[in-house]
N, C-alpha and C positions, 0 to 999 in steps of 0.2 A: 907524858909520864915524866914528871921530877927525878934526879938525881936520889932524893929522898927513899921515893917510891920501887925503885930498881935495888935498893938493900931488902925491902921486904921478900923479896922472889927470890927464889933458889936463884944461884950465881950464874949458872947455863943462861939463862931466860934475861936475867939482867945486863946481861954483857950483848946479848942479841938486841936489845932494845936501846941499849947506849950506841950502838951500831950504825941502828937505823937511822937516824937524821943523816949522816953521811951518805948511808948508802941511798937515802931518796933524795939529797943531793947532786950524788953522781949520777943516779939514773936517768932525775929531771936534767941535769944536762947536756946528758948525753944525750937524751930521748931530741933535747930543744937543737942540738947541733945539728940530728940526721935531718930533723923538720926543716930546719932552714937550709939546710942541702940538698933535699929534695924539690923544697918553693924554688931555690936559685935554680934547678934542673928543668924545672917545670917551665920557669919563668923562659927558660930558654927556648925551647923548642913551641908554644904555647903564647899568645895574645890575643886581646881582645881587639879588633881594628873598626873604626868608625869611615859609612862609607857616605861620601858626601856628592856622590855620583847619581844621577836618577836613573841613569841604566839599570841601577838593579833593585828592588822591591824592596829594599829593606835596609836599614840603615846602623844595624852592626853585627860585625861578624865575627867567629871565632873560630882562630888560624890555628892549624896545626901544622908545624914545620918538618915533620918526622911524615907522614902520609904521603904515600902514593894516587898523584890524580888517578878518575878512572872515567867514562864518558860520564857527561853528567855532572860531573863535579865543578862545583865553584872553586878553581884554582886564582890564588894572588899573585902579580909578577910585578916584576918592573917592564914598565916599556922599554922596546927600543930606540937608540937616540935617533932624532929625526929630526929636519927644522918642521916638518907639520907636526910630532909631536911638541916640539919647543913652542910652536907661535900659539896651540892650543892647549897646552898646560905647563907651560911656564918651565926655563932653563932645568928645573929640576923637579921630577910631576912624581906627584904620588904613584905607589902600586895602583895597580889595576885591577880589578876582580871581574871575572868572566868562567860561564860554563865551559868546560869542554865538548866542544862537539864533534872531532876529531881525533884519534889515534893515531900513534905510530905505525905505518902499515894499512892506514886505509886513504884511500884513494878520492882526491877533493878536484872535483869538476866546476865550471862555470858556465853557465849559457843566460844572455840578457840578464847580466848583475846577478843572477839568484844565481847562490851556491850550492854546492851539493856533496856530501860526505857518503860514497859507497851508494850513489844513485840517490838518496834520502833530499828531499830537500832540507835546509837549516838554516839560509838567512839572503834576505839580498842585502845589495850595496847601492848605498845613494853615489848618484855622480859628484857633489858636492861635499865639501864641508858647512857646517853652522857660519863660516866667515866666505862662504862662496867659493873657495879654493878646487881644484879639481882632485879628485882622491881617486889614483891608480886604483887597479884591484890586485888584489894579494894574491898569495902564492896557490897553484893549483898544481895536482899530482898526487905521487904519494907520499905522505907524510913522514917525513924521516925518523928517523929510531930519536929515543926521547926526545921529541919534538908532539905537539896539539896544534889543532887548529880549534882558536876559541870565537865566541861568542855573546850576542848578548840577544836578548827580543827588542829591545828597545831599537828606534827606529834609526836612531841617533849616535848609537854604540860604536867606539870606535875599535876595532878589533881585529880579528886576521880576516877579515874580510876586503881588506886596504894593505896594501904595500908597507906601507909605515910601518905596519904594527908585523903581519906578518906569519910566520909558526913561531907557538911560544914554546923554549927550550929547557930543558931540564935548568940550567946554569939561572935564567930570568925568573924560577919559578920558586918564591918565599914560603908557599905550602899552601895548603888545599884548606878550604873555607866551608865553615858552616854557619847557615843564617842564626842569626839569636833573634831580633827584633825586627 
């Protein structure tokens, strides 16, 4: 509506409508600030991660940094430092993505490499690594408070089923993983 056009209207109506650009200027504003204050919120706690691991079926995942693992969940972490982690993924290794197969509170046995969470079986351990190395086994007992014992099916998974790797602790853990592809 023209400047013209807002003389024909009663004065009420015409003053509302000279208004308006303004006010759907500041609203689009305001509306585009929250948005991108919201995408910056999102972007935080929220990523897409690509996994380049054959341990796990699929090959991108979406992290949520705010969730609480629970059994079952694909949690992401960082490893522990280790020269077996170093010599098999390099000075600085990507997170890792592994189910939980462990709680806090429940009780991780070992007999002949196969492990066991609460009697359950959940995974064995090779004696080797892929480079021939020998690979202690990991921790057995009961799992400490914000502490898991993870895993993978993969035969080759390197995980708390090894010393290296260990329980993975609330502090190493970047947040809990759902498969996309």
């Amino acid at each position: 509506m023209t400047h013209a056009d807002t003389r024909r209207l009663p004065s009420w109506i015409g003053r509302q409508f000279a208004r308006v650009p303004r006010l759907a200027l500041f609203a689009g504003v305001g509306a585009g600030a929250l948005a991108l204050a919201a995408t910056s919120r999102f972007a935080e706690t929220h990523a897409l991660m690509i996994n380049a691991s054959p341990s796990l079926p699929f090959w991108a995942i979406w992290l949520d940094r705010t969730d609480t693992p629970a059994r079952g969940d694909l949690i992401v972490f960082m490893p522990p430092r280790s020269d077996l982690v170093t010599r098999h993924f390099g000075a600085k290794p990507q997170p890792f993505g592994k189910r939980v197969l462990g709680m806090a509170g429940d009780r991780v046995t070992e007999k002949d490499r196969a492990f066991f969470v609460n009697g359950v079986a959940v995974a064995r351990a090779k004696a080797a690594s892929r480079l021939g190395e020998p690979l202690p086994l990991g921790p057995t007992g009961t799992i400490p408070k914000d502490c898991y014992f993870v895993g993978s099916e993969h035969k080759d998974g390197f995980d708390s089923r090894y010393a290296a790797i260990g329980w993975i602790c609330r502090p190493q853990v970047i947040g809990v993983g759902r498969p996309v592809l």
